[in-house]
C-alpha positions as a printed Julia matrix, in Angstrom:
144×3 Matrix{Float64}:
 -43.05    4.19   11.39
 -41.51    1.29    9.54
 -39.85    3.9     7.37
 -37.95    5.53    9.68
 -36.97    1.57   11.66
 -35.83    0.7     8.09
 -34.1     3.83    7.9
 -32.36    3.32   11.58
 -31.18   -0.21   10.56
 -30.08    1.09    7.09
 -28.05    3.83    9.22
 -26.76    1.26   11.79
 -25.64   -1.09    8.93
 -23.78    1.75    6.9
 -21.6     2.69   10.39
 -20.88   -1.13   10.9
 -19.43   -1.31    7.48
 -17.57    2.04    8.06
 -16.19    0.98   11.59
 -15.39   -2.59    9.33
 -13.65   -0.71    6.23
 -11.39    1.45    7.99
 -10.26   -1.01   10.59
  -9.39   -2.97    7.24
  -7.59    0.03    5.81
  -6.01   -0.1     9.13
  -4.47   -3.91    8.8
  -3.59   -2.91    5.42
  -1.67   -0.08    5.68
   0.06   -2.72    9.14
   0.49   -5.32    6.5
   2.19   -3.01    3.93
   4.33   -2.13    6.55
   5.71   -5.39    7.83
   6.06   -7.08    4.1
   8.03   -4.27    3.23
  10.11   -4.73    6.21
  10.79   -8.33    5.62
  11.46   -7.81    1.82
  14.72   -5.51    3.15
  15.19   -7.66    5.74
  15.71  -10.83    3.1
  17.62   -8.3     0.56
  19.84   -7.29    3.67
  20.5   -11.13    4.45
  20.78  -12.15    0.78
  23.23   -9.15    0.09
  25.4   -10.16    3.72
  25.9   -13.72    2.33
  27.1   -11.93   -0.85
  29.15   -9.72    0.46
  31.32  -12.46    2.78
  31.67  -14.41    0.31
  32.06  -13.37   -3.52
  31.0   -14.95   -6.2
  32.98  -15.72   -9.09
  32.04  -16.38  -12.78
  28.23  -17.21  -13.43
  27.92  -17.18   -9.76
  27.9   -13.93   -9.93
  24.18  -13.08  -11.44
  23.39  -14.04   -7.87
  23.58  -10.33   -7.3
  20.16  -10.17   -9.36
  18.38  -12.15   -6.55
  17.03   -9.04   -4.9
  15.41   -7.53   -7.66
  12.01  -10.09   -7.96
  11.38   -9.25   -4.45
  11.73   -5.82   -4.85
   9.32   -5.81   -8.09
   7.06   -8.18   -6.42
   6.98   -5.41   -3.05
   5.91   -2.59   -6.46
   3.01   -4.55   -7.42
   1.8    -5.49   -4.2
   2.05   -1.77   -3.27
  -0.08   -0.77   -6.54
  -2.83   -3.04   -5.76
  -3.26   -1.99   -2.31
  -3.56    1.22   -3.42
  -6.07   -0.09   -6.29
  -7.78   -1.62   -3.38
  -7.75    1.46   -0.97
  -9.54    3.49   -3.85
 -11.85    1.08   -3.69
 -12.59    1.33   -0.13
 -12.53    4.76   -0.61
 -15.23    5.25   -3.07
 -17.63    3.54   -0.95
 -16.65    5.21    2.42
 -17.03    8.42    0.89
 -20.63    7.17   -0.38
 -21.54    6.38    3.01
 -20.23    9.56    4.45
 -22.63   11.46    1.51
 -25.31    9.72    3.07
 -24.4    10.49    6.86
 -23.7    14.22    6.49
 -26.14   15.26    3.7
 -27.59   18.62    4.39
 -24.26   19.23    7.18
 -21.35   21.53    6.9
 -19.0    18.54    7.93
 -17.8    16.33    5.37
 -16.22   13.34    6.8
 -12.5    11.76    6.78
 -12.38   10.53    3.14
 -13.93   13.27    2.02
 -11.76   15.88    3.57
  -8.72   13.68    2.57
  -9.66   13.87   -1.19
 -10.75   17.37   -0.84
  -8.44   20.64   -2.14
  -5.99   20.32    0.72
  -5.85   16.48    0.85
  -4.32   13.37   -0.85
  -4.03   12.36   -4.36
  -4.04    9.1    -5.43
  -3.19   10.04   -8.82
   0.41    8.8    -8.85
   0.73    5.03   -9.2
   4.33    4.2    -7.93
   5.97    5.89   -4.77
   8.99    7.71   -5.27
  10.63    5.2    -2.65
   9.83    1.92   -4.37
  11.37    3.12   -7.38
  14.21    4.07   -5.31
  14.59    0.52   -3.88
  14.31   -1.14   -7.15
  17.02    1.63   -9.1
  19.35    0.85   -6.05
  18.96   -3.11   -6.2
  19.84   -2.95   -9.6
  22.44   -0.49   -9.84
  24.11   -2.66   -7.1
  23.43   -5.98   -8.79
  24.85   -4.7   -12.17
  27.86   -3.12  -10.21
  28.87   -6.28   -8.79
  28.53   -8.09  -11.3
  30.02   -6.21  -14.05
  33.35   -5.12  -11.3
């Protein structure tokens, strides 16, 4: 008997901590969202005051400005992801423990199954997009 009330709090503790982890992955994934839209949003402002009125001389490495935040929006992108795998690991442990001896799987597992994700690239095509743009715009007004 106390095996199987140890068993029902172990069980009850594991879904809390699910319900927990992906409602984090959840304000992550928001978070990620909005920093990313305020890093163009600054660019966009930084690049208007630039644009109405051009620099001369030295002035004109002001151009560069962009390219920290950008940089800074690449590493904060590959450590969420670092993170996520993380959280992903141990949701999947959980899951093993919830569906053992069941044909059904899970969400994490499914998602890192045949037909799902791969976290095996680091970088997002689009972030090195961003950061190849800034630059090729920074060096073009600057060296014009």
């Amino acid at each position: 008997m106390a095996d199987e009330e140890s068993s029902v709090k172990w069980q009850d503790l594991a879904l809390q901590e699910y319900i927990a982890l992906r409602a984090e992955i959840l304000s992550f994934q928001s978070s990620d969202a909005s920093f990313e839209r305020n890093i163009i949003g600054v660019i966009g402002i930084i690049w208007g005051f630039l644009f109405l009125h051009q620099p001369r001389g030295i002035e004109r490495l002001a151009w560069f400005i962009p390219v920290p935040f950008v940089a800074v929006n690449l590493v904060r992108r590959h450590r969420t992801r670092e993170h996520l795998k993380q959280f992903s690991t141990y949701i999947r442990r959980i899951e093993d423990a919830f569906f053992s001896g069941s044909s059904l799987s899970g969400w994490e597992h499914f998602f890192h199954g045949p037909s799902g994700f791969n976290f095996g690239r680091r970088w997002t095509p689009t972030g090195w997009l961003m950061l190849a743009a800034t630059l090729a715009i920074a060096l073009y007004e600057v060296i014009r």
